[in-house]
DRENDO-1510 file (C-alpha; in Angstrom, 1 decimal, always signed):
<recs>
REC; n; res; u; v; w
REC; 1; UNK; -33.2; -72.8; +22.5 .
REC; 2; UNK; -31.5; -72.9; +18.9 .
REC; 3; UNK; -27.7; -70.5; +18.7 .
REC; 4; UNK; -26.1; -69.5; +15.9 .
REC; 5; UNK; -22.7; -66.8; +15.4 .
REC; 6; UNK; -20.5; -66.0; +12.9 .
REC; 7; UNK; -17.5; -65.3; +15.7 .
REC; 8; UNK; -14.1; -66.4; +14.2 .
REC; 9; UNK; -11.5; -66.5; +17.2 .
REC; 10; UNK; -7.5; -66.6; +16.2 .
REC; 11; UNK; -7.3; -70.0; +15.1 .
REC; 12; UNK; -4.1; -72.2; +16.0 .
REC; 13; UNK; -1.6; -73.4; +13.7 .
REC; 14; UNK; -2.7; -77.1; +14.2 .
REC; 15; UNK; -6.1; -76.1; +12.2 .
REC; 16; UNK; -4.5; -73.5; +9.9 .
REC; 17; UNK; -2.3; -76.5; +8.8 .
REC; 18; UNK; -4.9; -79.0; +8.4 .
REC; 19; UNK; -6.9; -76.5; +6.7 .
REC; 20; UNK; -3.5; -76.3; +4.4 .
REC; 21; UNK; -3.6; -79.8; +4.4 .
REC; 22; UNK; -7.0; -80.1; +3.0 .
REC; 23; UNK; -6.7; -77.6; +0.5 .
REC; 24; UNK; -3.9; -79.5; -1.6 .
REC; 25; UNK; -6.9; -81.5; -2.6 .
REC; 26; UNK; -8.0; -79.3; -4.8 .
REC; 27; UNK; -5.2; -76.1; -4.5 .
REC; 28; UNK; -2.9; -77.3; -7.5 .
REC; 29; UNK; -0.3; -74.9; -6.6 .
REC; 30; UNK; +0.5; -77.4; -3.7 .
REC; 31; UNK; +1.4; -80.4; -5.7 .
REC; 32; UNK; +3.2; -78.8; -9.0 .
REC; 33; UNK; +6.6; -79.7; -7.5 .
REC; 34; UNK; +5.4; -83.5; -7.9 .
REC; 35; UNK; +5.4; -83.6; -11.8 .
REC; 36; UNK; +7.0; -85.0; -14.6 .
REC; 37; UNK; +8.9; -82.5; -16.8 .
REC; 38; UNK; +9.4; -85.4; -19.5 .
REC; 39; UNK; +7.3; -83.0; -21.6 .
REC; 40; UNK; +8.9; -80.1; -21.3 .
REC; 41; UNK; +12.6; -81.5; -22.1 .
REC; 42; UNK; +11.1; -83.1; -24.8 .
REC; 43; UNK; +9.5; -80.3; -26.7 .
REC; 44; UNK; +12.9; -78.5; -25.9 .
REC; 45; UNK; +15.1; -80.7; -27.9 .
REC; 46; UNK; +12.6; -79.1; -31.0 .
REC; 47; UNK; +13.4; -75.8; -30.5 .
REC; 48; UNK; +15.7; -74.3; -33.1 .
REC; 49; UNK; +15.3; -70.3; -32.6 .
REC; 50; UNK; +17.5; -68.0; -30.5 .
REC; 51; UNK; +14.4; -65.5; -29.2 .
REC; 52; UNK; +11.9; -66.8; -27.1 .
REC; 53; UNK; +9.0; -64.2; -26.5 .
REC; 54; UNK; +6.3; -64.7; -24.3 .
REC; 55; UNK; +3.5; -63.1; -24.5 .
REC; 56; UNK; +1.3; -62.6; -21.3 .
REC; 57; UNK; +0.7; -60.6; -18.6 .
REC; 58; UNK; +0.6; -61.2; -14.9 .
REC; 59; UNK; +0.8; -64.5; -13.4 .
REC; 60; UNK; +1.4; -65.3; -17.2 .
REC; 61; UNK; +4.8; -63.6; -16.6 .
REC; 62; UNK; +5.9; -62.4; -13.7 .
REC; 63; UNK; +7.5; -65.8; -11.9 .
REC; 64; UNK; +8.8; -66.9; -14.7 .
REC; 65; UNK; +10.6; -63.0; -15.6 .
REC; 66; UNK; +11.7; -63.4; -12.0 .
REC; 67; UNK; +13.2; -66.5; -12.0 .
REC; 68; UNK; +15.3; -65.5; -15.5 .
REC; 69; UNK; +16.4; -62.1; -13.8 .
REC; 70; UNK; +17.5; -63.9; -10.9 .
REC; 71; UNK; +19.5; -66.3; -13.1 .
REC; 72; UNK; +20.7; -65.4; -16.6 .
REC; 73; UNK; +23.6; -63.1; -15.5 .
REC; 74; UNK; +25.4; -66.7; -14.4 .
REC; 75; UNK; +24.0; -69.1; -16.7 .
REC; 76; UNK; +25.6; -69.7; -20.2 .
REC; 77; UNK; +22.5; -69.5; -22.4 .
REC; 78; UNK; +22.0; -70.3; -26.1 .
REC; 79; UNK; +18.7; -68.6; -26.0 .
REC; 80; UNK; +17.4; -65.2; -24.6 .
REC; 81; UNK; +14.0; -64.7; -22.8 .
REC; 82; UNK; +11.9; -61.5; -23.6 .
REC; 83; UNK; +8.4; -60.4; -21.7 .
REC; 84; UNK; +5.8; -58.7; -23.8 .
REC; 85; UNK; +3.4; -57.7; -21.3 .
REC; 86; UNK; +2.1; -54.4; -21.7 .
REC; 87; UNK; -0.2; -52.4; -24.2 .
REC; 88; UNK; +2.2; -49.3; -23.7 .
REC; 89; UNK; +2.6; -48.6; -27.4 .
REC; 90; UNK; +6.4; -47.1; -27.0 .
REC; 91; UNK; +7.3; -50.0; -24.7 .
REC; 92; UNK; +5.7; -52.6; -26.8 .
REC; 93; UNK; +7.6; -51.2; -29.9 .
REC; 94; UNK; +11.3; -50.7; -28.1 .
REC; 95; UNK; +11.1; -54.7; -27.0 .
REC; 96; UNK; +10.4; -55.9; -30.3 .
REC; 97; UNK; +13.4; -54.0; -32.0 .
REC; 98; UNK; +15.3; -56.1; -29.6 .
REC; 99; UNK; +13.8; -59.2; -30.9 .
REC; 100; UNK; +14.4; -61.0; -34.4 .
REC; 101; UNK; +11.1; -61.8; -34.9 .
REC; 102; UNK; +12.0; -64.2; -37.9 .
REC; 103; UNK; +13.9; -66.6; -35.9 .
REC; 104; UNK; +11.6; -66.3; -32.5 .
REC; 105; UNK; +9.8; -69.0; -30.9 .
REC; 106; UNK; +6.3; -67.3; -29.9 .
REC; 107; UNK; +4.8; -68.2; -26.5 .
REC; 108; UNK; +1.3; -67.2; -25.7 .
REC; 109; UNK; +0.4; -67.5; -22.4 .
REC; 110; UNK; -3.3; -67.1; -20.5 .
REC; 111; UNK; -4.7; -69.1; -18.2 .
REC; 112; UNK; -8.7; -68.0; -19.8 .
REC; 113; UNK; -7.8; -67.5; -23.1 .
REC; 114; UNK; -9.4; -64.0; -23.2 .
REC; 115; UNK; -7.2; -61.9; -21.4 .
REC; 116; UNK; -7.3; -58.7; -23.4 .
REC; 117; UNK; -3.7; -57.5; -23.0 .
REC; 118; UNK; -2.1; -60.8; -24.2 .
REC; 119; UNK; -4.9; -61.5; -26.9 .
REC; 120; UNK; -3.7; -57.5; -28.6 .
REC; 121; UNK; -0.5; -58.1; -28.3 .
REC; 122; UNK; -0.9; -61.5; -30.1 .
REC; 123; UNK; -2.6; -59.6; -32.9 .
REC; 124; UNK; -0.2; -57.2; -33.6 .
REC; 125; UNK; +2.8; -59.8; -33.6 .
REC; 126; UNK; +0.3; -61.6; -36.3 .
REC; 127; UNK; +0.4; -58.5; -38.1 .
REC; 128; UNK; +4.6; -58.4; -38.3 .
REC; 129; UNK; +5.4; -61.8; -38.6 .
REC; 130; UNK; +3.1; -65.3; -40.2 .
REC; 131; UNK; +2.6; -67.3; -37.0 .
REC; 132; UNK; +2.2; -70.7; -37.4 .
REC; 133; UNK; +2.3; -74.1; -36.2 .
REC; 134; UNK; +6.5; -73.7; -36.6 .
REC; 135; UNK; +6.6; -70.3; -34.2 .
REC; 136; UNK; +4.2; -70.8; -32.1 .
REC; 137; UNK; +3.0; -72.5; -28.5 .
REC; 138; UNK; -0.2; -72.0; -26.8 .
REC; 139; UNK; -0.3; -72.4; -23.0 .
REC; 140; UNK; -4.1; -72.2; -21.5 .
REC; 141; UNK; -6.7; -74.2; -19.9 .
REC; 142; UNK; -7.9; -76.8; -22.4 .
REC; 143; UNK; -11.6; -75.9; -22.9 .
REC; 144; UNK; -9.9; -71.8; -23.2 .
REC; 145; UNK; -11.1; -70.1; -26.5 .
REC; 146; UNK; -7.2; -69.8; -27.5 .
REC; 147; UNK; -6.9; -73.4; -26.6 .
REC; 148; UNK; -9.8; -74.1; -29.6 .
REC; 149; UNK; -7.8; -71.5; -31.7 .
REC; 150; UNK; -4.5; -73.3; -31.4 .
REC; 151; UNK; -6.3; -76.8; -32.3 .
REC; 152; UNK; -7.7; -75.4; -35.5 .
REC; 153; UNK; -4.2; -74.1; -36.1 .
REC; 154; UNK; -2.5; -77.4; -35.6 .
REC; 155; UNK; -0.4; -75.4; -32.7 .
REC; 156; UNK; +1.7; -77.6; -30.2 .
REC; 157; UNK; -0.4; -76.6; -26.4 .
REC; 158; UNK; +0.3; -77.1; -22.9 .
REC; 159; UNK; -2.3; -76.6; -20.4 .
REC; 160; UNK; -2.8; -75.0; -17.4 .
REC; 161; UNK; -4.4; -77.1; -14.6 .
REC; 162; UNK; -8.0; -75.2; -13.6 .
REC; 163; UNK; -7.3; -75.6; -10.1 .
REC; 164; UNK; -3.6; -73.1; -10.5 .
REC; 165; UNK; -4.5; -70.0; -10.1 .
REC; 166; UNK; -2.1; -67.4; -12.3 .
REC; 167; UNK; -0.2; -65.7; -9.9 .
REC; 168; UNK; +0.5; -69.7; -8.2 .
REC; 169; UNK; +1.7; -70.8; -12.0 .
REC; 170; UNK; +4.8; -70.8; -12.3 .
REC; 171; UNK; +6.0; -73.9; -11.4 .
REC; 172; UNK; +3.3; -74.9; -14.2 .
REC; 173; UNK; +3.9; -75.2; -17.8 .
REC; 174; UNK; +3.6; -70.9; -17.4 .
REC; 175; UNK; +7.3; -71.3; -16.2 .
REC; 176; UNK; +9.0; -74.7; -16.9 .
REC; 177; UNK; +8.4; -74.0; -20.4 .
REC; 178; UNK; +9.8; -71.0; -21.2 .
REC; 179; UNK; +12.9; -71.5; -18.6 .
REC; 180; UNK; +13.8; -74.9; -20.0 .
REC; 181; UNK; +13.6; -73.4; -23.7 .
REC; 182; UNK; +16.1; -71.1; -22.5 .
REC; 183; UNK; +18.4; -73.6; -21.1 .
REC; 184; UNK; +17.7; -73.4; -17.4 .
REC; 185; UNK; +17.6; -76.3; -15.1 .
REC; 186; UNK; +13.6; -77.1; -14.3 .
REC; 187; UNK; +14.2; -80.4; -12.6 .
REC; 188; UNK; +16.6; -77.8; -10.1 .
REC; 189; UNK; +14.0; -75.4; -9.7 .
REC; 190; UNK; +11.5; -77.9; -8.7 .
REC; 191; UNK; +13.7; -79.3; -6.2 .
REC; 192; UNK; +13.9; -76.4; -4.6 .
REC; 193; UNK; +10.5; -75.9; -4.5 .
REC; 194; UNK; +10.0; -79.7; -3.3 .
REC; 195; UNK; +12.9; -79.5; -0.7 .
REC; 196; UNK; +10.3; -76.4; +1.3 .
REC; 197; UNK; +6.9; -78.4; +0.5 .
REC; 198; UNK; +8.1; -81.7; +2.3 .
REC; 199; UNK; +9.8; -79.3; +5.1 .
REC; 200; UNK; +6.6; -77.8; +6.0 .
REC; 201; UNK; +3.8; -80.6; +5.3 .
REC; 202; UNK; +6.3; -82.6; +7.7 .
REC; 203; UNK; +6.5; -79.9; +10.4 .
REC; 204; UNK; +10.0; -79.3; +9.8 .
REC; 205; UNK; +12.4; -76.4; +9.5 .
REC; 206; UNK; +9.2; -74.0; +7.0 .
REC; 207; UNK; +6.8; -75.2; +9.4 .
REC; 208; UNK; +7.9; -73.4; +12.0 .
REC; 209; UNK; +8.9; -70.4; +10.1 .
REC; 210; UNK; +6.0; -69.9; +8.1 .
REC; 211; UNK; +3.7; -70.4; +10.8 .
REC; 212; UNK; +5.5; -68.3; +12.9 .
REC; 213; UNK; +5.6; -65.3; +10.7 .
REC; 214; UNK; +1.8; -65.8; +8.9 .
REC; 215; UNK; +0.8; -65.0; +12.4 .
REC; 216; UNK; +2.2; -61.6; +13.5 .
REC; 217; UNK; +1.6; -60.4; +10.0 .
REC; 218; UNK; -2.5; -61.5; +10.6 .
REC; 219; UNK; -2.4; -60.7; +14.6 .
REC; 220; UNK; -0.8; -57.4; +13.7 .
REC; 221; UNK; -2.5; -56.6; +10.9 .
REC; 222; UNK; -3.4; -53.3; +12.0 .
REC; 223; UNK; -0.4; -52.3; +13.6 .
REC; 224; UNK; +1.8; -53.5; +10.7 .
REC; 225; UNK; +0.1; -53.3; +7.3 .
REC; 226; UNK; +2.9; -52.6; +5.4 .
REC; 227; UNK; +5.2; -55.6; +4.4 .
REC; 228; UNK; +8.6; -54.7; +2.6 .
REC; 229; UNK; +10.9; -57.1; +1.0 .
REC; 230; UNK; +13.9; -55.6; +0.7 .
REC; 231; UNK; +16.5; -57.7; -1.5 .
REC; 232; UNK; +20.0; -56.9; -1.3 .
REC; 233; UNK; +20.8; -57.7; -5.2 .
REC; 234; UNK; +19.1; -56.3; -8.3 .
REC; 235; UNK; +19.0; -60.2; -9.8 .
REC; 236; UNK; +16.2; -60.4; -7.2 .
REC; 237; UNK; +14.2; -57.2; -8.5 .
REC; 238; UNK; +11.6; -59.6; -10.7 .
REC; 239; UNK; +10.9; -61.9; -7.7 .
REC; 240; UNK; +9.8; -58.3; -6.1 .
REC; 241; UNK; +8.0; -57.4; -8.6 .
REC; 242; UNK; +6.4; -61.2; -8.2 .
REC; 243; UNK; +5.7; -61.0; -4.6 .
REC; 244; UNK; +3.4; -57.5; -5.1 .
REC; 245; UNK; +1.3; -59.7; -7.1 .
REC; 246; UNK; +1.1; -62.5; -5.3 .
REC; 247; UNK; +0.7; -61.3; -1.9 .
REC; 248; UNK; -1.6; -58.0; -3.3 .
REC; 249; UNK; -4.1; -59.7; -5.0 .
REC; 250; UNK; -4.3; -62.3; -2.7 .
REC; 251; UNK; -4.3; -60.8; +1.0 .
REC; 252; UNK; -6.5; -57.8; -0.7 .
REC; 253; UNK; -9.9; -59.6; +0.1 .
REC; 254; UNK; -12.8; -59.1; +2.1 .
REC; 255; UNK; -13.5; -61.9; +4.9 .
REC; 256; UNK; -16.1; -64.3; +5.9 .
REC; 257; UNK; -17.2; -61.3; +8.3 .
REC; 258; UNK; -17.6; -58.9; +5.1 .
REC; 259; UNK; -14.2; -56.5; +7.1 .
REC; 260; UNK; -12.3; -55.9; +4.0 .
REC; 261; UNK; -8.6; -57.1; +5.1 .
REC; 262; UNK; -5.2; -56.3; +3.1 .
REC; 263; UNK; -1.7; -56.2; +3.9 .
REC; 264; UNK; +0.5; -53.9; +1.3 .
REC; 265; UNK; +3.6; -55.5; -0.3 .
REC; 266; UNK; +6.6; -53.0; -0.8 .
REC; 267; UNK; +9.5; -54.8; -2.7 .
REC; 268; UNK; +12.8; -52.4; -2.9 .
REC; 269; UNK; +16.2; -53.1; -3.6 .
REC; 270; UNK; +19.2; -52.7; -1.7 .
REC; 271; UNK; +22.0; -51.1; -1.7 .
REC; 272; UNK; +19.7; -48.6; -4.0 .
REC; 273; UNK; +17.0; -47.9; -1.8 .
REC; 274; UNK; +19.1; -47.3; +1.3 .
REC; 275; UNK; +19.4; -43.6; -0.1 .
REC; 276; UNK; +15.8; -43.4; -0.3 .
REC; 277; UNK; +12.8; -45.8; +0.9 .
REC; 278; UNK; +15.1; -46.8; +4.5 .
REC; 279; UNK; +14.5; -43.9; +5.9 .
REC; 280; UNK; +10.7; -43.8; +5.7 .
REC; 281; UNK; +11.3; -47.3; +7.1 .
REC; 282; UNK; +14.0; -45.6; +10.2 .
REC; 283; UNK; +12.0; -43.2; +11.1 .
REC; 284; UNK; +8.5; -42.9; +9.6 .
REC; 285; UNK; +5.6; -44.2; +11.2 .
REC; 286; UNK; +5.8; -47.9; +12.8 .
REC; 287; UNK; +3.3; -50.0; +10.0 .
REC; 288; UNK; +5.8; -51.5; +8.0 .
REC; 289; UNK; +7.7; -54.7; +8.6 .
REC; 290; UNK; +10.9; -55.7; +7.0 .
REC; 291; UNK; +12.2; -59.0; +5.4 .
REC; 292; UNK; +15.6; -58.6; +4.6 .
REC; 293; UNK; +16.4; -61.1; +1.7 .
REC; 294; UNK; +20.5; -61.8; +1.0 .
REC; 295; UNK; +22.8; -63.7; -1.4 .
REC; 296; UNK; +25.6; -65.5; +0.5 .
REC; 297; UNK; +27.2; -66.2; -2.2 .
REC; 298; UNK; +27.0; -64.3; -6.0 .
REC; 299; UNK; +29.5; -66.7; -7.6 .
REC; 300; UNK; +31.5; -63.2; -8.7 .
REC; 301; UNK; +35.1; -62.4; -7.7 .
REC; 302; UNK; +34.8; -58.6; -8.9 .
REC; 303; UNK; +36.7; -56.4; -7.0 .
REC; 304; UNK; +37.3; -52.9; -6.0 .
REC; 305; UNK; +40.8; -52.0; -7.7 .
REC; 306; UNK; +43.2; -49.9; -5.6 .
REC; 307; UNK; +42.8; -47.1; -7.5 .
REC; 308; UNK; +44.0; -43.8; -5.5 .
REC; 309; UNK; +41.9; -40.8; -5.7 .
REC; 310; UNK; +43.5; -37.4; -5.0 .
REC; 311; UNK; +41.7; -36.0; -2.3 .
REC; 312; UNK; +39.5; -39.7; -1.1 .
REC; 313; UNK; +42.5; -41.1; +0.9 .
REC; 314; UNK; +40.2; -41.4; +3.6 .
REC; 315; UNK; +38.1; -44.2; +1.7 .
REC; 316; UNK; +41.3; -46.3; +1.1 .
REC; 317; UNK; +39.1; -48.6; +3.6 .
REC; 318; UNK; +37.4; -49.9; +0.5 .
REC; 319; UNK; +40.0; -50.9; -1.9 .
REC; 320; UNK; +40.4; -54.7; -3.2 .
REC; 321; UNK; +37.1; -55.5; -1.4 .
REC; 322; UNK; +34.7; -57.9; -3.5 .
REC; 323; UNK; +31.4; -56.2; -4.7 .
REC; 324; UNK; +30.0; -59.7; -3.0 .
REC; 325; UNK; +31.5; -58.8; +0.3 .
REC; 326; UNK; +30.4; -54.9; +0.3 .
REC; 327; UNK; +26.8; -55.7; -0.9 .
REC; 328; UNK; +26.6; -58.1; +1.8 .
REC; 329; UNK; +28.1; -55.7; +4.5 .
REC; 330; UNK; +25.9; -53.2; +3.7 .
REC; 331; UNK; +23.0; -55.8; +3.9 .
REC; 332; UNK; +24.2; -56.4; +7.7 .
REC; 333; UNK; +24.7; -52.8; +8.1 .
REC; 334; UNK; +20.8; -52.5; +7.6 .
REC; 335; UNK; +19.8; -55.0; +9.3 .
REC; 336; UNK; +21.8; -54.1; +12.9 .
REC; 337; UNK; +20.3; -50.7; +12.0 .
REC; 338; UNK; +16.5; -51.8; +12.0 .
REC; 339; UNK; +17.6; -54.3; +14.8 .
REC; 340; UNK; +18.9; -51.8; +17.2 .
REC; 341; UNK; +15.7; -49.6; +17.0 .
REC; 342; UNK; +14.3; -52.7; +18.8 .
REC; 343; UNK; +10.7; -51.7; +17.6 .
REC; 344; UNK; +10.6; -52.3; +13.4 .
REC; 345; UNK; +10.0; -56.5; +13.1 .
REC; 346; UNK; +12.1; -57.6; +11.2 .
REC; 347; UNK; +13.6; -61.0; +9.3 .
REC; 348; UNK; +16.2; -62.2; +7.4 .
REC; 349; UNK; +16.0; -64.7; +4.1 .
REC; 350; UNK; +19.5; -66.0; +3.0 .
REC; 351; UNK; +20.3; -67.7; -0.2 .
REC; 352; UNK; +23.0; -69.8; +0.0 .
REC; 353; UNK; +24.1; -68.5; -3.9 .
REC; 354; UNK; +22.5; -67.9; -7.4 .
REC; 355; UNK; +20.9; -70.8; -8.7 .
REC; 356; UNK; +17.8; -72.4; -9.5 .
REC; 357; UNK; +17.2; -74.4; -6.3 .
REC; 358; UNK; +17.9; -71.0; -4.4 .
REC; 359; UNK; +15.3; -69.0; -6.1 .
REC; 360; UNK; +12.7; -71.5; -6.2 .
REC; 361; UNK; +12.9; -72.1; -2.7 .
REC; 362; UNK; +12.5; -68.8; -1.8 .
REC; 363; UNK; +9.1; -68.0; -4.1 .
REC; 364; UNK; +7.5; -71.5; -3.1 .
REC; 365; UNK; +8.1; -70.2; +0.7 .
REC; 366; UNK; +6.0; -67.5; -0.1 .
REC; 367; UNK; +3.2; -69.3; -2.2 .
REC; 368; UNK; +2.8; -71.3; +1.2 .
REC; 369; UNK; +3.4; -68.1; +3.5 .
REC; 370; UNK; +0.5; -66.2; +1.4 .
REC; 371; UNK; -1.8; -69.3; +1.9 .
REC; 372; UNK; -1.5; -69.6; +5.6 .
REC; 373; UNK; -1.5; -65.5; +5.7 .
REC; 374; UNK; -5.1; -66.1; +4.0 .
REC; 375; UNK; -5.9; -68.7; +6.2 .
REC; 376; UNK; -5.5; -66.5; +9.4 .
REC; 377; UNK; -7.4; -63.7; +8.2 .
REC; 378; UNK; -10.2; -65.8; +6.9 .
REC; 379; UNK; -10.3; -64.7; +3.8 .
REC; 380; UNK; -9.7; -67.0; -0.3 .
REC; 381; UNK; -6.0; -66.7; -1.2 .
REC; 382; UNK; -6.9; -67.5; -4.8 .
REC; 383; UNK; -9.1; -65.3; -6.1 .
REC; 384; UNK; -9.7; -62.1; -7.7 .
REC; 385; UNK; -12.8; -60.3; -7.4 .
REC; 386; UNK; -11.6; -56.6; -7.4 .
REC; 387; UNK; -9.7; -57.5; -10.4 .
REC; 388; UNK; -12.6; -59.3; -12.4 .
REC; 389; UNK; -14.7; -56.0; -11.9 .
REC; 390; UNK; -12.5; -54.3; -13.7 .
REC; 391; UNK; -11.9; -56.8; -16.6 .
REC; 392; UNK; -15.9; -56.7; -17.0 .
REC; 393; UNK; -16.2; -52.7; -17.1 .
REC; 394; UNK; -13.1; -52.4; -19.6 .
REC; 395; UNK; -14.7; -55.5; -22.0 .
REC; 396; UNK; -18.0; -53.5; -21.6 .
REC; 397; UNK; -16.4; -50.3; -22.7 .
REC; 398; UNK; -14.5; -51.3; -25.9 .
REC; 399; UNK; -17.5; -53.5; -27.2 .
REC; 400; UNK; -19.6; -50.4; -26.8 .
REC; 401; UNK; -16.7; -48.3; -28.9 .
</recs>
């Protein structure tokens, strides 16, 4: 009698994380917080302009625009950071009246060398400005077509490893560059993001956590589809923004069973968005859970003045109170609200302050959370299909125009 089946049972967290295990093999992501940044600090010290414009979309972008968000309010920086990502002709122009394009430091990042967005943009900064060997840096894959462009054009590159996906880059060259151009601390950052790799590949303290929670979120998948982050501190809007990518276009798959599965980020920021989104979240439909992510400490001593308002005696409550303190209160507020309801899961991240450990922590626990996520539901973390198909039909399109 021969037996064959494609059943897939809920698999424990001994072989989701030897699964993990095996996949840092060939899953660069895993091992990026291992490197040498000699290079990077290097090229640095050559650096002479004040604008630093990168020029990608995506992956290309996104973790390194949240890292700078996060940080450049309480960093002292020399240099400033700008994103062109889009083909939005009105936004495109307002960001590069913002940027002295004669004394800017070009950065051109995509991981194929093709991506259409980046490669227009790139043309029409071309058509502003000479771009040369002295403005310009190339990061792709080495055998990309804009890696061969940047040879013939004796342009300094950094590569891209083929096994990091885009959206898992940014503790590549994708973000170390750019951030230590800028002046920000990339030996920190990958600490961070070191300090919550050994924790969980030696069962520690993000073992437990991130087992814990990649479970319910594939064992409830149906119940609870809807995932919110919701950072208390607008610094943290570009590691929202992050997050939708990361965990959309990776959880968005279809299985070894051919079920299409997908959980749906929502990233919204607090205090803002508890006028508006916390009420679907209160009392709308129970599909949504929360992760509450807070900032112990925002290294800022601004305060409420006791200024008296004829007629708001009554609010006198909030006078000399720190904007740190409030923010925070209203964080806990929340969360005893969600809490009490006894019915909304919910968790809470805290970052001990604003720095480059803190951040990169807290998106390397989520690289590994998405993993395991993908690992549960038996599905590939790191690719793109749904995306491709529409890469293919828009290339098709414009050659035909």
């Amino acid at each position: 009698m021969n037996y064959t089946n494609n059943y897939n049972p809920t698999i424990s967290d001994e072989e989701v994380f030897e699964s993990i295990n095996q996949e840092r093999e060939h899953i660069g992501y895993y091992n990026l917080v291992h490197q040498d940044t000699t290079l990077f600090k290097e090229y640095v010290k050559t650096v002479k302009q004040k604008d630093i414009v990168v020029i990608g979309i995506g992956g290309s972008t996104l973790g390194t625009y949240a890292i700078y968000k996060f940080l450049k309010y309480s960093k002292k920086l020399s240099k400033k950071l700008h994103f062109l990502e889009s083909t939005d002709p009105i936004e495109l122009l307002s960001k590069i009246d913002h940027i002295d394009l004669n004394d800017a430091l070009f950065i051109v990042i995509s991981k194929s060398g093709t991506t259409v967005e980046t490669i227009s943009i790139w043309k029409y900064i071309n058509s502003l400005v000479k771009c040369d060997a002295s403005n310009t840096v190339i990061v792709t894959e080495d055998d990309s077509k804009l890696h061969t462009y940047a040879i013939a054009n004796n342009m300094k590159t950094f590569d891209i490893p083929k096994n990091v996906g885009g959206r898992f880059s940014v503790f590549s060259a994708v973000g170390l560059l750019p951030l230590a151009i800028v002046g920000l601390d990339i030996d920190e950052l990958l600490k961070g993001a070191k300090e919550v790799n050994e924790s969980f590949f030696s069962k520690s303290k993000f073992y437990e956590r991130i087992l814990k929670k990649a479970r319910f979120f594939a064992e409830y998948k149906n119940s609870f589809n809807i995932n919110v982050v919701f950072s208390y501190s607008s610094r943290l809007e570009g590691f929202n923004k992050w997050y939708i990518q990361l965990w959309g276009e990776s959880l968005g798959k279809i299985d070894i069973n051919s079920t299409k599965q997908g959980l749906t980020p929502v990233g919204i920021i607090g205090p803002i968005d508890q006028h508006s989104f916390l009420q679907l979240i209160m009392e709308g439909r129970r599909d949504k859970t929360v992760t509450v992510v807070k900032v112990e400490d925002f290294h800022n001593e601004a305060q409420i003045p006791g200024v008296r308002l004829k007629g708001l005696e009554e609010l006198s409550y909030l006078e000399n109170l720190n904007f740190s303190y409030l923010i925070n209160e209203q964080a806990d507020a929340t969360i005893q609200a969600l809490n009490d309801l006894n019915d909304i899961p919910c968790d809470v991240i805290s970052l001990d302050g604003v720095d480059e450990s803190c951040i990169a922590s807290l998106m390397y626990e989520y690289e590994l959370l998405t993993s395991v996520v993908a690992k549960f539901l038996y599905i590939n973390a790191y690719d793109q299909p749904g995306v491709e198909a529409g890469k293919i039909i828009l290339k098709t399109k414009l050659k035909k125009d």
